[in-house]
N, C-alpha and C positions, 0 to 999 in steps of 0.2 A: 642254443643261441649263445652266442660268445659276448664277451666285456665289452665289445666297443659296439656290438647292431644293440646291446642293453643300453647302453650310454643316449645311445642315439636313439632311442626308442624312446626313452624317457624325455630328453629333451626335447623332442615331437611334441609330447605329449604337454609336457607344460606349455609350449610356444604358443600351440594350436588352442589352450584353453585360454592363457593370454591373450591373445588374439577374437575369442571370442565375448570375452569380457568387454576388449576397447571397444566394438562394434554395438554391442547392446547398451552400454551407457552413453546417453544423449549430453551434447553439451545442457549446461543450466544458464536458466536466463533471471536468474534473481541473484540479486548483488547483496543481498542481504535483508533485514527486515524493516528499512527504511527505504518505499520506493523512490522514485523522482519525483515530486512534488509538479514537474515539468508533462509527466506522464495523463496526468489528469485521468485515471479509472482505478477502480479500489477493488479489493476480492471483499468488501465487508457488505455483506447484503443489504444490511441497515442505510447504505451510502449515501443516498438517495430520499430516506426516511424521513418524514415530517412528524411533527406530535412525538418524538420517540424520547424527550426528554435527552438529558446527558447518558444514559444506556449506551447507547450506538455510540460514543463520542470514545475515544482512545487516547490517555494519557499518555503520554513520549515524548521524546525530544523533537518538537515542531521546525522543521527547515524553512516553511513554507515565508514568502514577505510579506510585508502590508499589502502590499499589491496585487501581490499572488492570492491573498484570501481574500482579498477583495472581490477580484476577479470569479473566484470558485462559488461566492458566493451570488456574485450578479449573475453568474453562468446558470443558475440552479432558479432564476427566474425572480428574483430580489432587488429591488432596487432601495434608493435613499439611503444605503450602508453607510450607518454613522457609528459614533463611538467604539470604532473598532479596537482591539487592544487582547495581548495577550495576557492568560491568567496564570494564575500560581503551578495550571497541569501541563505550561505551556499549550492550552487552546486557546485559539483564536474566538473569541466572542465581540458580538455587533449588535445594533438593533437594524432594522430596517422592515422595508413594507412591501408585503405581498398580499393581493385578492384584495387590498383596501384598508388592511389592517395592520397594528404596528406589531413586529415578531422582534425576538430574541435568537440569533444563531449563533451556533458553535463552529468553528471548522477545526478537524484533529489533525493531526500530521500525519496521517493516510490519505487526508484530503476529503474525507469525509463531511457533507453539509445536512447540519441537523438543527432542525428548527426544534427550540428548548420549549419544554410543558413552563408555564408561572404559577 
C-alpha cells in the first residue's frame, strides 16, 4: 500500500468515526440547573409531597414571582395564600387553607410545593 491509499485510508477512518460520534449524541434540552419557573413540572419526586416538612424543599437561587408562587401554590389545590414572602433560603413560604385547615407552604425554585410539618 503506498503513502497517499495510507493517507487516505486513515483519513476515512477518522472522518467515518467523526461522523459517527455526531449521529449518536442527541441534541440536550437542559439549559442548565435552574429550569423555567414558566415550565411548571420538577424531576424532584417529593414535588407534589404534603407532610414532607422542609426535606423536599431546595435551597437556590429562586426566579420564580409573587405571582408565580402564588399561582404554584393555588394550582396544587390551596387556597387564602396569605403572608406570602420569601426566606433567607430564598423559599417562598405562605400560610393558607386546604381540606379546612390552615397549612404552612414552601415553594423552592424547582417549583416544588410542599406543605411544611409545625
Amino acid at each position: 500500500m503506498g503513502l497517499k491509499q495510507t493517507v487516505f485510508a486513515a483519513g476515512f477512518l477518522l472522518g467515518s468515526a467523526g461522523l459517527a460520534m455526531a449521529q449518536s449524541t442527541g441534541p440536550s434540552t437542559t439549559t442548565g440547573n435552574h429550569p423555567s419557573p414558566s415550565v411548571g413540572t420538577s424531576t424532584n419526586p417529593n414535588a407534589n409531597a404534603t407532610g414532607a416538612g422542609n426535606a423536599a424543599l431546595e435551597r437556590g437561587a429562586n426566579s420564580f414571582t409573587e405571582g408565580q408562587a402564588r399561582r404554584r401554590i393555588e394550582d396544587r389545590g390551596y387556597t387564602n395564600v396569605d403572608q406570602l414572602h420569601k426566606d433567607q433560603n430564598s423559599i417562598w413560604q405562605a400560610e393558607a387553607m386546604k381540606d379546612g385547615r390552615r397549612v404552612r407552604v414552601g415553594v423552592d425554585f424547582r417549583g416544588n410545593v410542599v406543605e411544611e410539618n409545625r
